[in-house]
N, C-alpha and C positions, 0 to 999 in steps of 0.2 A: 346386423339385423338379419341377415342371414338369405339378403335379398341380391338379386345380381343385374348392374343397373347397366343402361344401354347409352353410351357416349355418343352424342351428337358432334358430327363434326361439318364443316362445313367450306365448301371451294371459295367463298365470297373471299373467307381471310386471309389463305395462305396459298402459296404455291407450291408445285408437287414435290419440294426438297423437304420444305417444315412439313405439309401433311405425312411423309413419309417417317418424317420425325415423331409425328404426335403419334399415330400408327402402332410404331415399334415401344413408346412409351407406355401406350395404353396397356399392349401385350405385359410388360415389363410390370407393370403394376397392377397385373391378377384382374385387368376387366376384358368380359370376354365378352361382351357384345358392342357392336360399333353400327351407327344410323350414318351414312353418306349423304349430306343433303349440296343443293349450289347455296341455298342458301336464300333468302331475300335481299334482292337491290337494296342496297343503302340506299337509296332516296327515300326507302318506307319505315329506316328507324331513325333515332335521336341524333345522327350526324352524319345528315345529308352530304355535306360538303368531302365526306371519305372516300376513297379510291378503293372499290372493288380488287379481287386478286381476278379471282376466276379463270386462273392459268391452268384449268381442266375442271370438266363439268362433272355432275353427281353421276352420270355413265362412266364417265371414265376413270374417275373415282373410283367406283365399285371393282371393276378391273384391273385398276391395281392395287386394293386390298387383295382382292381374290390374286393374283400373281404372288403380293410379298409371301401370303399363305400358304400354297400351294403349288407353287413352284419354287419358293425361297429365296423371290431376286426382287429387285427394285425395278423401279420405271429406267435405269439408265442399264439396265442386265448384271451389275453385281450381284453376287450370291452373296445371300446372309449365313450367318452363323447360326442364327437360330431363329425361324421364321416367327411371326406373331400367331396367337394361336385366338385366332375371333371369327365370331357368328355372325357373315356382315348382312345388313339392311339398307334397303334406300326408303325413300318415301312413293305417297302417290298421293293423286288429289284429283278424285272423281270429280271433282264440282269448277274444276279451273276449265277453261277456255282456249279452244275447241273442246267440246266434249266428244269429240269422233278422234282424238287421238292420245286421249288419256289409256286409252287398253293397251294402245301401240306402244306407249312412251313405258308402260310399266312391263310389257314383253320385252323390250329391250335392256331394261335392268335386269333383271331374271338372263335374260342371256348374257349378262355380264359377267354375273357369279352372287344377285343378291339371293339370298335365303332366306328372307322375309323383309315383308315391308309393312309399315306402319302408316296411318291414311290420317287425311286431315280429317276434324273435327268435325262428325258427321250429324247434322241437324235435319238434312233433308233426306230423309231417308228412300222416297221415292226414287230420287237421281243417287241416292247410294245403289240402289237394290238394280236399278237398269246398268248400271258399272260393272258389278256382279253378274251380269249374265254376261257381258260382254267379255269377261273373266274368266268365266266358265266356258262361254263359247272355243275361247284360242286353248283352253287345259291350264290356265296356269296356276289355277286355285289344288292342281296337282303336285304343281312345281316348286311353290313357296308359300310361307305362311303371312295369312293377312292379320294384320292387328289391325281394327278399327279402332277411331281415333275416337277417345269421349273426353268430353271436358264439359261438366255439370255449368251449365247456365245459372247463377245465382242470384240472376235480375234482369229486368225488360233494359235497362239504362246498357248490363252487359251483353247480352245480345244485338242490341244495337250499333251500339260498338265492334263486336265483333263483324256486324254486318255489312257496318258502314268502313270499317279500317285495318281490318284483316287481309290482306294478299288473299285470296284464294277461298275464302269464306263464304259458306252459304248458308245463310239463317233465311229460312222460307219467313213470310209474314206472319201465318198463320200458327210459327211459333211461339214469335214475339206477341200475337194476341192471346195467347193459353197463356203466358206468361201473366199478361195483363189480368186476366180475368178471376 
């Protein structure tokens, strides 16, 4: 289709020997963009009862993308043969808790080596646009590219839901009442 699609990966499931696995895979099969996420606790999908990896967080993730890429070595100091060649991303989420250290957490990926980042699901745009200054404040809307996150509400029932069981979601009220009306 002649579209170029951005792999989500995630610290929940693996630890740093398979991530480096998927990594060098992804490279190998022509996708050049890769999203770093930790991932959400298994206690918030369909099988509670699983065991988390989380043997390195989406910072430290990010860092060693950016290492296999551009220095050519793994987390254990081997040198590759042929580095992976990706455009890495983390995520952010203006709307999660504390909201006085969501600038700090995404200045720290940006000092990792992300190159853009991708945001959650932005409904409340008021607490997006106060994110954004605080973004702007530290330069980093210089440093990396934001991708706002949109995903079309299709009903008050969906909104709700996202509101009510989404990790990190913020549907203000007064969306789910425009929706109503």
């Amino acid at each position: 289709e002649g579209l170029d699609p951005v792999l989500q990966m995630v610290t929940r499931d693996r630890n740093r020997i398979a991530l480096q696995s998927d990594v060098l895979g992804t490279s190998v099969l022509g996708i050049r963009n890769i999203l770093c996420l930790s991932g959400d606790h298994q206690s918030f999908g369909n099988q509670p009862q699983a065991k988390g990896v989380f043997d390195i967080d989406s910072v430290q993730f990010v860092q060693l993308v950016r290492q296999m890429r551009d220095e050519g070595k793994i987390l254990g100091g081997e040198q590759l043969s042929e580095p992976p060649q990706l455009f890495i991303g983390a995520v952010a989420n203006p709307f999660a808790d504390p909201f006085a250290y969501r600038v700090v957490r995404l200045a720290k990926k940006v000092r990792a080596g992300a190159e853009f980042v991708q945001t959650q699901c932005i409904y409340n745009l008021n607490r997006f646009k106060e994110w954004m200054k605080g973004v702007a404040d530290r330069g980093l809307e210089k440093k990396v590219y934001i991708l706002g996150g949109i995903t079309p509400l299709k009903s008050v029932r969906m909104a709700e839901y996202m509101s009510k069981n989404v990790a990190g979601m913020d549907v203000p009220e007064e969306v789910v009442t425009r929706l109503k009306g």
